[in-house]
PDB file of N, CA, C and O in Angstrom, chain B, residues numbered from 101:
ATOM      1  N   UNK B 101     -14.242  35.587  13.900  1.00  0.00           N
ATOM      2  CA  UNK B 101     -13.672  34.354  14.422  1.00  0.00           C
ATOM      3  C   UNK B 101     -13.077  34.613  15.811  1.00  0.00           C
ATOM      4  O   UNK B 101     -12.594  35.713  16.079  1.00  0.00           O
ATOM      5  N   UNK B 102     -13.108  33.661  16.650  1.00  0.00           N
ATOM      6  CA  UNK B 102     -12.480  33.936  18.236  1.00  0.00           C
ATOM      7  C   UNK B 102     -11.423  33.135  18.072  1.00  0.00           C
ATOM      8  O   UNK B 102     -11.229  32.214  17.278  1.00  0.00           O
ATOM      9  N   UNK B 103     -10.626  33.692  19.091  1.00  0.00           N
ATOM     10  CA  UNK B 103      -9.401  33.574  19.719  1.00  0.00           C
ATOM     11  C   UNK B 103      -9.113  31.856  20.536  1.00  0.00           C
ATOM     12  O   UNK B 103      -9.979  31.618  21.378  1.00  0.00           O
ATOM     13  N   UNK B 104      -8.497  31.203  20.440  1.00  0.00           N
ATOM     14  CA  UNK B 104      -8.321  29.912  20.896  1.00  0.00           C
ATOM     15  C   UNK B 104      -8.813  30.355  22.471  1.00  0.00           C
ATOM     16  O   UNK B 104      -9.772  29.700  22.878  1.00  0.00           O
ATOM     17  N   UNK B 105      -8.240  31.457  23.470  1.00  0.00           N
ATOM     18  CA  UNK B 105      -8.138  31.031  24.906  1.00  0.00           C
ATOM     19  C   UNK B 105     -10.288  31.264  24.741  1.00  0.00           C
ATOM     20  O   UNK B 105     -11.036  30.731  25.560  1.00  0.00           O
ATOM     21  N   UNK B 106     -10.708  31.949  23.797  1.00  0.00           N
ATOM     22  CA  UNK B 106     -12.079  32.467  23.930  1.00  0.00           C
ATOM     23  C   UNK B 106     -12.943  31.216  23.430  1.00  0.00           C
ATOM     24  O   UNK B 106     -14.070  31.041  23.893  1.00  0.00           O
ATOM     25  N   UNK B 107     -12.378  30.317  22.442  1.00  0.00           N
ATOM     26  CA  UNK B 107     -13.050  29.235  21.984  1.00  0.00           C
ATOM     27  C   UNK B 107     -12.673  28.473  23.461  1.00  0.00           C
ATOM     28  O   UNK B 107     -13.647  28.120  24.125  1.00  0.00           O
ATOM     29  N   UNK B 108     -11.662  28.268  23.874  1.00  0.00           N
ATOM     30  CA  UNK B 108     -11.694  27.301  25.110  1.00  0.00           C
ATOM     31  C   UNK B 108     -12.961  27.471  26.055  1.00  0.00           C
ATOM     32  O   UNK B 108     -13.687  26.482  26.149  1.00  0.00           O
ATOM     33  N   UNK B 109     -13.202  28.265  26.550  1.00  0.00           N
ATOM     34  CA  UNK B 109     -14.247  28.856  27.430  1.00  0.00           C
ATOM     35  C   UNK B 109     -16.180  28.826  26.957  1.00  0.00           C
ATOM     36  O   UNK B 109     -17.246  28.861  27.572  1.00  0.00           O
ATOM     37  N   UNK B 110     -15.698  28.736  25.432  1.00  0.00           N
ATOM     38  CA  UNK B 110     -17.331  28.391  24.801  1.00  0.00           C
ATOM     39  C   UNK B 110     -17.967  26.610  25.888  1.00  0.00           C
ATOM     40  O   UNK B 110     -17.319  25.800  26.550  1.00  0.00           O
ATOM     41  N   UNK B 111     -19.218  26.694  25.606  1.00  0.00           N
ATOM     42  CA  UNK B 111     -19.716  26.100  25.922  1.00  0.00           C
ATOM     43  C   UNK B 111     -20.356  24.952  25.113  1.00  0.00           C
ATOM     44  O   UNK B 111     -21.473  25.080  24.611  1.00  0.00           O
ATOM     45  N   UNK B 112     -19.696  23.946  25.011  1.00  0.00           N
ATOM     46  CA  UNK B 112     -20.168  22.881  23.709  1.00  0.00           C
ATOM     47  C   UNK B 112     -21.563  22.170  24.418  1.00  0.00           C
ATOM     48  O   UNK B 112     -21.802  22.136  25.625  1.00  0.00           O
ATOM     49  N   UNK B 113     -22.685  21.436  22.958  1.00  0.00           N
ATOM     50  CA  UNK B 113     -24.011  21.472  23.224  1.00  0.00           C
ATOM     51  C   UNK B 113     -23.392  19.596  22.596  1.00  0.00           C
ATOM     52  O   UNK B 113     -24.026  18.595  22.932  1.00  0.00           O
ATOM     53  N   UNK B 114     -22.346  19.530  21.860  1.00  0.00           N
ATOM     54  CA  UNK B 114     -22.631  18.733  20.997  1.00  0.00           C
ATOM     55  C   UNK B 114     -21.095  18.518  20.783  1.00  0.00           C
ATOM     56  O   UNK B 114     -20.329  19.480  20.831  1.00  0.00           O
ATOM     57  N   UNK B 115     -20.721  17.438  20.581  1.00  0.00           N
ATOM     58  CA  UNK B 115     -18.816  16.968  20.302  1.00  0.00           C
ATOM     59  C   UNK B 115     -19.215  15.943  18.887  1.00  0.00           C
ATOM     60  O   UNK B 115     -20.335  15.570  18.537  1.00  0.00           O
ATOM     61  N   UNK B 116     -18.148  15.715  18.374  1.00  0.00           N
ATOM     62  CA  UNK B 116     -18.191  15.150  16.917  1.00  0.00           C
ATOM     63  C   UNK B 116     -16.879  14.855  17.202  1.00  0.00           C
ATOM     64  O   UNK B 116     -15.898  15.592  17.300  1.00  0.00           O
ATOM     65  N   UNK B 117     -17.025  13.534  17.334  1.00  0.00           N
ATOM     66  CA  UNK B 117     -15.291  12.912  17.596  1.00  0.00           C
ATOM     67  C   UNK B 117     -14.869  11.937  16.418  1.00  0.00           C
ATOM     68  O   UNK B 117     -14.849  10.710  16.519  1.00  0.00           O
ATOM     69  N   UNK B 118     -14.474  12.803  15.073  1.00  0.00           N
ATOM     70  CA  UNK B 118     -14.232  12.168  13.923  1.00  0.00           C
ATOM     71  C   UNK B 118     -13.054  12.144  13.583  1.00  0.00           C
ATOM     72  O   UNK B 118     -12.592  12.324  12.456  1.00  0.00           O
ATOM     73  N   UNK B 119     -12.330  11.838  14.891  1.00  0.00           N
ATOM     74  CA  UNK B 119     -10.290  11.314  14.756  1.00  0.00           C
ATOM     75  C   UNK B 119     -10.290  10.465  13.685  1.00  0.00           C
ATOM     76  O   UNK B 119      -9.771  10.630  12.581  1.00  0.00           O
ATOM     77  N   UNK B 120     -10.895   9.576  14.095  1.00  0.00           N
ATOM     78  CA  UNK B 120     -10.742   8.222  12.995  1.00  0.00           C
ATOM     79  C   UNK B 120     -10.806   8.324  11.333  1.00  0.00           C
ATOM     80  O   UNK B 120     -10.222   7.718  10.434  1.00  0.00           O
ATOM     81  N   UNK B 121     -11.578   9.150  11.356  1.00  0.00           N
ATOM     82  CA  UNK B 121     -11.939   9.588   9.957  1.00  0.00           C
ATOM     83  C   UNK B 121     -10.640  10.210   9.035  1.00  0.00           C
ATOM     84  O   UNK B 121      -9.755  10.912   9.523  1.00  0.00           O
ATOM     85  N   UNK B 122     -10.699   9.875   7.851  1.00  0.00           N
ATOM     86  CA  UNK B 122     -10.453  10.430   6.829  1.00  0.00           C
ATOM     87  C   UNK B 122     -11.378  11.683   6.381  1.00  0.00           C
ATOM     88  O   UNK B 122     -12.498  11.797   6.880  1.00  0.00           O
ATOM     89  N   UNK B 123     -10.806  12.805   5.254  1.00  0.00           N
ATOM     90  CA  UNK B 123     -11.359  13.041   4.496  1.00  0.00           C
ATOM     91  C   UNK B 123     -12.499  12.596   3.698  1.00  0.00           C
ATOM     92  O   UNK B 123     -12.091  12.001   2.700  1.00  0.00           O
ATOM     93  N   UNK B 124     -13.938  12.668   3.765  1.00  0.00           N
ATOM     94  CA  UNK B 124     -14.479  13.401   4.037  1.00  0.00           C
ATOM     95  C   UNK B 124     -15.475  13.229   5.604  1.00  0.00           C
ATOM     96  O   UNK B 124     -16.376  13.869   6.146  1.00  0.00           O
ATOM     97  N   UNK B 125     -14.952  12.399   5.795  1.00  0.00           N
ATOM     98  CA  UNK B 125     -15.534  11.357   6.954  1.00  0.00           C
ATOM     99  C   UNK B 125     -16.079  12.483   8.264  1.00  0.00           C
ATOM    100  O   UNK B 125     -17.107  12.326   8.923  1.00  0.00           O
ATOM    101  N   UNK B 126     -15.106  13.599   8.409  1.00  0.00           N
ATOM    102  CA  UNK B 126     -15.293  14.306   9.561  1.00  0.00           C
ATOM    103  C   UNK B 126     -16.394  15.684   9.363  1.00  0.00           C
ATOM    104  O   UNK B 126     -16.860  16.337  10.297  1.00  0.00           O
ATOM    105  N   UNK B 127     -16.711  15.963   7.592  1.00  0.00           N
ATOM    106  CA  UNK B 127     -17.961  16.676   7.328  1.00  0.00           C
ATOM    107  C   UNK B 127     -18.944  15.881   7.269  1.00  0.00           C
ATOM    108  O   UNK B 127     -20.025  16.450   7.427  1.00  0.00           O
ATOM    109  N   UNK B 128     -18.991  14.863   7.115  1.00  0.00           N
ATOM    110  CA  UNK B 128     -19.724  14.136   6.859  1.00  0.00           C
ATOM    111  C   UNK B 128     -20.680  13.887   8.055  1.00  0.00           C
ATOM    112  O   UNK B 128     -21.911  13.905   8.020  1.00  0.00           O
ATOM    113  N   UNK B 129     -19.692  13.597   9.364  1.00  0.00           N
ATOM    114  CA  UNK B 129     -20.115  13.867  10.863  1.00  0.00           C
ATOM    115  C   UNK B 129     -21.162  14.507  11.048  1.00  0.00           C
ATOM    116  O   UNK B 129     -22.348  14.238  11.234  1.00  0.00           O
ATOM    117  N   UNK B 130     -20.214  15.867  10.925  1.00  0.00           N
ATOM    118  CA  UNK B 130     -20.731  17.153  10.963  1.00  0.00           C
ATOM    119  C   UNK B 130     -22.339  17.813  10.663  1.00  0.00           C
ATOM    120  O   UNK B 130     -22.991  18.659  11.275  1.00  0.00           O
ATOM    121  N   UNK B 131     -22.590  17.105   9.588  1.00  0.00           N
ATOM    122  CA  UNK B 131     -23.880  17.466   8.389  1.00  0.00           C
ATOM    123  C   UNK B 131     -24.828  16.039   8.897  1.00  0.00           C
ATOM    124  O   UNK B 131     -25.907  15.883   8.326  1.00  0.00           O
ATOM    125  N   UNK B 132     -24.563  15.397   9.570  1.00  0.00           N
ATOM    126  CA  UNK B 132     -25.461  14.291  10.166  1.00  0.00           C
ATOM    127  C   UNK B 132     -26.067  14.954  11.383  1.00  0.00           C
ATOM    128  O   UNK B 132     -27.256  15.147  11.637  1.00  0.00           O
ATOM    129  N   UNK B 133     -24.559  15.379  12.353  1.00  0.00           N
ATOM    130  CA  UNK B 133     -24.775  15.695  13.950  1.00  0.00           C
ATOM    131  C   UNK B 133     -25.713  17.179  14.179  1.00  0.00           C
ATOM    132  O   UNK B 133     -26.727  17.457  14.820  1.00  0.00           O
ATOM    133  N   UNK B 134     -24.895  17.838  13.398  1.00  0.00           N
ATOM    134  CA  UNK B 134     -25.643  19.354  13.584  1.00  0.00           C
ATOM    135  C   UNK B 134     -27.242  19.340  13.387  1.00  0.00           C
ATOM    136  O   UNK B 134     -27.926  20.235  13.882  1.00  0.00           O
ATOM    137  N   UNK B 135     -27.891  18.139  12.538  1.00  0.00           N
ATOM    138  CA  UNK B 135     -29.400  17.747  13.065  1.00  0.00           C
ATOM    139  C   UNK B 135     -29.658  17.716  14.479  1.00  0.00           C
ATOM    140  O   UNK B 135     -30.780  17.896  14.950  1.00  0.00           O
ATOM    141  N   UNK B 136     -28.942  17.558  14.951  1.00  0.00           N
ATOM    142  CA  UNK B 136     -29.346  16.890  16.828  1.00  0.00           C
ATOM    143  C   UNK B 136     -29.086  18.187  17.634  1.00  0.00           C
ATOM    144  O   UNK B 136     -28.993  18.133  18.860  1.00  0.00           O
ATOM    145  N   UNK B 137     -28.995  19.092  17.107  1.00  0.00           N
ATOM    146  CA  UNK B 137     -28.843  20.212  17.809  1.00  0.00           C
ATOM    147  C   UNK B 137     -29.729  21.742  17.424  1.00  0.00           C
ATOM    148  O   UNK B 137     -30.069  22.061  16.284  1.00  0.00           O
ATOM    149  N   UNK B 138     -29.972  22.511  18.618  1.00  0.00           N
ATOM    150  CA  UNK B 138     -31.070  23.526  18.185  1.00  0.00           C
ATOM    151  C   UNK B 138     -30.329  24.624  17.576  1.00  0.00           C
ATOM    152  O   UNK B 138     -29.143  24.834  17.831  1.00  0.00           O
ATOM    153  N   UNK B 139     -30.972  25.272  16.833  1.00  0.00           N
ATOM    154  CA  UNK B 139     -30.309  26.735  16.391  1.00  0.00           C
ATOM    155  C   UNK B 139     -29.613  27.103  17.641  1.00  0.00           C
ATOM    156  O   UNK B 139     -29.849  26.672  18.770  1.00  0.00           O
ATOM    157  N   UNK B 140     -28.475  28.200  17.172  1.00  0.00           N
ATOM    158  CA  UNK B 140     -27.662  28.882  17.901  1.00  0.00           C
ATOM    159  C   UNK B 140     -26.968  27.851  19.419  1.00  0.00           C
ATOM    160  O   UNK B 140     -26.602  28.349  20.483  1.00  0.00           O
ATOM    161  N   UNK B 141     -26.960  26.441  19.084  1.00  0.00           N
ATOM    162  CA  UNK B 141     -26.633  25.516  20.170  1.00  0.00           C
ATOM    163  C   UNK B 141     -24.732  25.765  19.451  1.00  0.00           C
ATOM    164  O   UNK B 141     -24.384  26.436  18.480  1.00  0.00           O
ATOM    165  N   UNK B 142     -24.133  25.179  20.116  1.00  0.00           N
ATOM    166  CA  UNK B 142     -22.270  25.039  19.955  1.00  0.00           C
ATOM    167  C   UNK B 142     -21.830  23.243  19.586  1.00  0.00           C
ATOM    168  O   UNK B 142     -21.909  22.293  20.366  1.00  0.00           O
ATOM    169  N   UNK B 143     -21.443  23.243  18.372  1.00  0.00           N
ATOM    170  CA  UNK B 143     -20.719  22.118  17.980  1.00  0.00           C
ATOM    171  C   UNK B 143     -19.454  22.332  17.971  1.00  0.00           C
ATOM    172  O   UNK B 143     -18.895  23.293  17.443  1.00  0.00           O
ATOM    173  N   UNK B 144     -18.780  21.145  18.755  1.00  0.00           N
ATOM    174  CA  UNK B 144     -16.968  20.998  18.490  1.00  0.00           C
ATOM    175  C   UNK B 144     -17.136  19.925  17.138  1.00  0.00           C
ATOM    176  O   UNK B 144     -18.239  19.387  17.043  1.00  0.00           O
ATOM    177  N   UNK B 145     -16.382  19.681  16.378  1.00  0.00           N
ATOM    178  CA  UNK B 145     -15.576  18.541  15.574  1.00  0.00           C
ATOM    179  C   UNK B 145     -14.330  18.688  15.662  1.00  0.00           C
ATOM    180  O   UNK B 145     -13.577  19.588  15.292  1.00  0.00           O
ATOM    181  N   UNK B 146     -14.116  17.397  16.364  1.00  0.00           N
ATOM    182  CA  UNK B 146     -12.536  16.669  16.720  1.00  0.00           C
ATOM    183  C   UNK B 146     -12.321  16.202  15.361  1.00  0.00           C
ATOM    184  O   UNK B 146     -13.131  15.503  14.752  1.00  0.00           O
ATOM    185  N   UNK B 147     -10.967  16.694  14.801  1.00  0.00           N
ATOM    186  CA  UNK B 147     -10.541  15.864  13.662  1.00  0.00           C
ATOM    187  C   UNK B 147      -9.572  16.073  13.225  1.00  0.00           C
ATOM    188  O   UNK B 147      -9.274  17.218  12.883  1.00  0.00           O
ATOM    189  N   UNK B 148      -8.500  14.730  13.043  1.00  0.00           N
ATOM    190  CA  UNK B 148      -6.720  14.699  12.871  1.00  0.00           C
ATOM    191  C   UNK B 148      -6.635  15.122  11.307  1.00  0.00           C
ATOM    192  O   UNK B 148      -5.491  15.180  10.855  1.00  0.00           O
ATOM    193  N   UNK B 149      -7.631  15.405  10.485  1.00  0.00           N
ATOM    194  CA  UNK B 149      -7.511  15.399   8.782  1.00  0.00           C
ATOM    195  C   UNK B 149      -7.129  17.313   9.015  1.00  0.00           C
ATOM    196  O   UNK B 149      -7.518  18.184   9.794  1.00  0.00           O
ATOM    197  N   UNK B 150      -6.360  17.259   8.074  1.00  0.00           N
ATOM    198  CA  UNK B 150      -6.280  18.789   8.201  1.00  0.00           C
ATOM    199  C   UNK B 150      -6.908  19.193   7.089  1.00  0.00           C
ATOM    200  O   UNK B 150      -7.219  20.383   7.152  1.00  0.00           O
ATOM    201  N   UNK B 151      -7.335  18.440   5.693  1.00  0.00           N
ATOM    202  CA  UNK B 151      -8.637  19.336   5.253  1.00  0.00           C
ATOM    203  C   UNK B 151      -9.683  19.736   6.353  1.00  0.00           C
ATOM    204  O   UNK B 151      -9.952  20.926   6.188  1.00  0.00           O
ATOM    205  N   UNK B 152     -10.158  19.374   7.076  1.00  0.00           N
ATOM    206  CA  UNK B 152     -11.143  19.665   7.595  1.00  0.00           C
ATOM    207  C   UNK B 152     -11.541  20.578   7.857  1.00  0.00           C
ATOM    208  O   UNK B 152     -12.733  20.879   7.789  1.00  0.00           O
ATOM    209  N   UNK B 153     -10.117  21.671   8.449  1.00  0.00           N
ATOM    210  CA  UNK B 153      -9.917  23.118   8.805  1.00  0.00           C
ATOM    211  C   UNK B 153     -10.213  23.703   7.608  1.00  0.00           C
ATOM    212  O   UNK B 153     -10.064  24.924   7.658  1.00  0.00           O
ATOM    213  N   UNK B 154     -10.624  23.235   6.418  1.00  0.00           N
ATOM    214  CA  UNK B 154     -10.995  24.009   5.145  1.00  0.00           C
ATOM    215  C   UNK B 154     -12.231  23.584   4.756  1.00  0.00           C
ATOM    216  O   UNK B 154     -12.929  24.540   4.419  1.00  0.00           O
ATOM    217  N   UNK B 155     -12.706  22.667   4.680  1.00  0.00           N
ATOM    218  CA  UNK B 155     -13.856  22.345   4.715  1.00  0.00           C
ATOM    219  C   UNK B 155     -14.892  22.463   5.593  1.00  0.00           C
ATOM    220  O   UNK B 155     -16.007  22.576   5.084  1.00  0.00           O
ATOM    221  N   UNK B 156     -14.813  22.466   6.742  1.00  0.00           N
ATOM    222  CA  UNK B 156     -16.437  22.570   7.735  1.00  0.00           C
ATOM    223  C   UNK B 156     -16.247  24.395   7.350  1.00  0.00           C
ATOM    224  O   UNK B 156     -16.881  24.613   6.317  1.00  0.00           O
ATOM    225  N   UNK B 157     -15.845  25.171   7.668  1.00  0.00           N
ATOM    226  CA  UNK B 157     -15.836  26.465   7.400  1.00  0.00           C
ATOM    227  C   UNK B 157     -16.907  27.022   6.368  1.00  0.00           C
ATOM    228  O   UNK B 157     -17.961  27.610   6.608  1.00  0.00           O
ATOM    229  N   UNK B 158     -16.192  26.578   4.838  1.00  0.00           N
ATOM    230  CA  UNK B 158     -16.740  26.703   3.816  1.00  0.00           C
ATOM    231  C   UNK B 158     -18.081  26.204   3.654  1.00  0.00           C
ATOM    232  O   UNK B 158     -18.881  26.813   2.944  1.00  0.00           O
ATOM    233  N   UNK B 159     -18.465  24.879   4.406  1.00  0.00           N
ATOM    234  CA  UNK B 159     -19.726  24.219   4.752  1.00  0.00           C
ATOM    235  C   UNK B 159     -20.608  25.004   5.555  1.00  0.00           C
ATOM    236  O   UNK B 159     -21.722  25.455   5.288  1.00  0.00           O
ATOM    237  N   UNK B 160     -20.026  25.072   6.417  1.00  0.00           N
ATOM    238  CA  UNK B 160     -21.077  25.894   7.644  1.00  0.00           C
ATOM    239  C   UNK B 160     -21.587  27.260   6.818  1.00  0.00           C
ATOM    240  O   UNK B 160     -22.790  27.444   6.630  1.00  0.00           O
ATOM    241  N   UNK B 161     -20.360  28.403   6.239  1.00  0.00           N
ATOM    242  CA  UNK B 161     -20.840  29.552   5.305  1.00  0.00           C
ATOM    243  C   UNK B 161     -21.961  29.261   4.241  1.00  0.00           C
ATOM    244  O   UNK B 161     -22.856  30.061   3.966  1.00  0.00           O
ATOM    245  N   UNK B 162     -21.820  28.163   3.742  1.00  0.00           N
ATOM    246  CA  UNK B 162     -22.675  28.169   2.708  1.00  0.00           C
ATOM    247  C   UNK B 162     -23.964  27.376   3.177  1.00  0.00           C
ATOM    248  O   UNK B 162     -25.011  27.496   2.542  1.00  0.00           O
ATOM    249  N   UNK B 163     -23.864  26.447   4.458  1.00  0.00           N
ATOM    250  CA  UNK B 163     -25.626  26.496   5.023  1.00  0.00           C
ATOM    251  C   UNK B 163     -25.801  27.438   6.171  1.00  0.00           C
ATOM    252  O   UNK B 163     -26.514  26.975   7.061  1.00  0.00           O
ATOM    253  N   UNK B 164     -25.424  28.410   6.340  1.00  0.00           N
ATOM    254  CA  UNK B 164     -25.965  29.720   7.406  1.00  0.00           C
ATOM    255  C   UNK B 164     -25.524  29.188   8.500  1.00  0.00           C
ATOM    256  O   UNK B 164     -26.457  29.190   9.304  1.00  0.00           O
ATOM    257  N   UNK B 165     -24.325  28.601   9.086  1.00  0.00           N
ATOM    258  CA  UNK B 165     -24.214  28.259  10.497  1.00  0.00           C
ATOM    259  C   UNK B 165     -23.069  29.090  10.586  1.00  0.00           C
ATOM    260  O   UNK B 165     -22.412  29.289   9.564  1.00  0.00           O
ATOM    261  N   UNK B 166     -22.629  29.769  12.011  1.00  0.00           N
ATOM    262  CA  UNK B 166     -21.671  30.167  12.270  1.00  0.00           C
ATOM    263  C   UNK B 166     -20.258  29.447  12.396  1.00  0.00           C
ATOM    264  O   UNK B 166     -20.321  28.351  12.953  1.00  0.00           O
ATOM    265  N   UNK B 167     -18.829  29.909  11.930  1.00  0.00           N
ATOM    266  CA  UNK B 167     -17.690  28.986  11.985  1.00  0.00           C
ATOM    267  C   UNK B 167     -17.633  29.968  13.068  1.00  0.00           C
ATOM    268  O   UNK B 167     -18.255  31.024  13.184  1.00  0.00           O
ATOM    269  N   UNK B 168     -16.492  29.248  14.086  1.00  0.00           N
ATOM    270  CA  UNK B 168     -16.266  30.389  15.603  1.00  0.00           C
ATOM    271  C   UNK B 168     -14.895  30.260  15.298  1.00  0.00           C
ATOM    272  O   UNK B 168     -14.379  31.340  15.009  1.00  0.00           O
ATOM    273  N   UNK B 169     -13.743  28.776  15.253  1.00  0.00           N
ATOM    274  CA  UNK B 169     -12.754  29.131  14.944  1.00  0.00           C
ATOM    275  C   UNK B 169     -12.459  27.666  15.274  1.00  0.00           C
ATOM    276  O   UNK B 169     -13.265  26.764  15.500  1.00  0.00           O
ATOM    277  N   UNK B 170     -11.312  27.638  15.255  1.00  0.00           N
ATOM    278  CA  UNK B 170     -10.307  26.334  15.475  1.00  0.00           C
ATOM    279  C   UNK B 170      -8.820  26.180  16.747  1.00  0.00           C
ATOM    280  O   UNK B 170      -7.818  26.888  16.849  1.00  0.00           O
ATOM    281  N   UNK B 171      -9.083  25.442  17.235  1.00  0.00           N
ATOM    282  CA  UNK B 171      -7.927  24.961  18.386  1.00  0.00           C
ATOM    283  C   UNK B 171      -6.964  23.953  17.873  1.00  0.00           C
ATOM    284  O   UNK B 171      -7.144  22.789  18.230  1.00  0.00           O
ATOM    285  N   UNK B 172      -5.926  24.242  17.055  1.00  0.00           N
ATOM    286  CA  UNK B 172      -4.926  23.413  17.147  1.00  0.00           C
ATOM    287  C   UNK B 172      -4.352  22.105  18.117  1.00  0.00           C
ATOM    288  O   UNK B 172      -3.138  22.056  18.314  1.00  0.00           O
ATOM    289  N   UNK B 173      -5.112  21.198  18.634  1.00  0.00           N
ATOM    290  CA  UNK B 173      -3.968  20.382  19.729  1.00  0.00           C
ATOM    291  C   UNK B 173      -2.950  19.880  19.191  1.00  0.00           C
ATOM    292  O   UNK B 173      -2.285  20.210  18.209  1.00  0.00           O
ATOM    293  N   UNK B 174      -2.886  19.097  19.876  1.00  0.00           N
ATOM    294  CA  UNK B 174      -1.459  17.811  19.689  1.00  0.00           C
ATOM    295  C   UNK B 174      -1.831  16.709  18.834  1.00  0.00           C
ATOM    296  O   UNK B 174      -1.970  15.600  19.350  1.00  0.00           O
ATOM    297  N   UNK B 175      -2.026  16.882  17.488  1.00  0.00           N
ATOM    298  CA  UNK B 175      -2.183  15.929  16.551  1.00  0.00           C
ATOM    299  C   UNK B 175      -4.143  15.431  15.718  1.00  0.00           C
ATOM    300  O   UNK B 175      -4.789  14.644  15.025  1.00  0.00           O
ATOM    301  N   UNK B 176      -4.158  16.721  16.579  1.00  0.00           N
ATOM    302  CA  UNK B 176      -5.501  17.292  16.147  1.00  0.00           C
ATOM    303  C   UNK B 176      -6.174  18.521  16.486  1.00  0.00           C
ATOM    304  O   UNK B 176      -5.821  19.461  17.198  1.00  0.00           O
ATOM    305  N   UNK B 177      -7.271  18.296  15.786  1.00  0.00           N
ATOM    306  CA  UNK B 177      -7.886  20.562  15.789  1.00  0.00           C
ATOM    307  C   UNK B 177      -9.320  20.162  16.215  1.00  0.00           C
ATOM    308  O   UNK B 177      -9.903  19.132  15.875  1.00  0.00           O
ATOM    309  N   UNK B 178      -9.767  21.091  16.970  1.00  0.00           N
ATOM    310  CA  UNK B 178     -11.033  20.973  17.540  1.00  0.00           C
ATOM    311  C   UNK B 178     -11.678  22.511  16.410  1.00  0.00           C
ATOM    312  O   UNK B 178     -10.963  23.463  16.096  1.00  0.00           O
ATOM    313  N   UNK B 179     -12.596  22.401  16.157  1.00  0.00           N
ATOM    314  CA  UNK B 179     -13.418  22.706  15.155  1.00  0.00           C
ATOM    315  C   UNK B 179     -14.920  22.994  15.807  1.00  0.00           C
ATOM    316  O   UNK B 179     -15.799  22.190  16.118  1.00  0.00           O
ATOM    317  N   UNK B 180     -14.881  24.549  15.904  1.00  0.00           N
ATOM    318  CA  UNK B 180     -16.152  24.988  16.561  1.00  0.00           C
ATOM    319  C   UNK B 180     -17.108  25.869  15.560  1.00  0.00           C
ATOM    320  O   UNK B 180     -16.634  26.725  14.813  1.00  0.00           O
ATOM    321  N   UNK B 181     -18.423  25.582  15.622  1.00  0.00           N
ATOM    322  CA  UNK B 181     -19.351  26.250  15.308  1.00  0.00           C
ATOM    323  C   UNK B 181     -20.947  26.360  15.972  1.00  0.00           C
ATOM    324  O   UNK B 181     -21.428  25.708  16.899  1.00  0.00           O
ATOM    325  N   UNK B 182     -21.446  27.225  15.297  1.00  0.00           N
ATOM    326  CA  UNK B 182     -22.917  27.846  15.929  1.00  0.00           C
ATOM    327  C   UNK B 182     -24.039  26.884  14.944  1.00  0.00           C
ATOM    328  O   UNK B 182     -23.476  26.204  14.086  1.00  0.00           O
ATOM    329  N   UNK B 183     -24.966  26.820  14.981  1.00  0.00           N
ATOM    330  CA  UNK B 183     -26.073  26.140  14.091  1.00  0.00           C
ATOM    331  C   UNK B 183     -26.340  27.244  14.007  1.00  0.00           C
ATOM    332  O   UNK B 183     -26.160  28.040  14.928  1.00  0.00           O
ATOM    333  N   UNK B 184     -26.866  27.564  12.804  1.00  0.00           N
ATOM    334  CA  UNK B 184     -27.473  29.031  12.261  1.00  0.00           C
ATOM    335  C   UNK B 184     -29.348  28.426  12.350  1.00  0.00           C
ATOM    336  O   UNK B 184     -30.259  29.190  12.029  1.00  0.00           O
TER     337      UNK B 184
END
């Protein structure tokens, strides 16, 4: 997993802006969007639910995509991964 200043500096292919969302609303995103993107491309998911930080993780591990890590902001967490 990387370091917030090292996730800042990644290069996103793809944003998932699922503030609005509830539980499960922001995997749900996630498992739609990551279609639109090529292997080894970079997804953020924006999302104020703090399951989320437990769920895309566990999601991504169990379909082969890389989790990179998570950025805490101000009333939300940006949520990075790799497409495996």
């Amino acid at each position: 997993m990387m370091e917030a200043n090292e996730l800042k500096a990644v290069t996103v292919d793809k944003t998932v802006d699922a503030r609005g969302t509830a539980c499960p609303g922001p995997l749900l995103a996630a498992k739609k969007e990551i279609a639109n993107i090529s292997s080894g491309q970079v997804m953020e998911v924006l999302s104020a639910d703090e399951g989320t930080k437990r769920d895309i993780p566990k999601w991504a591990q169990k379909k082969g995509h890389d989790y990179m890590g998570v950025i805490e902001e101000d009333g939300y967490f940006r949520i990075y991964l790799k497409k495996g």
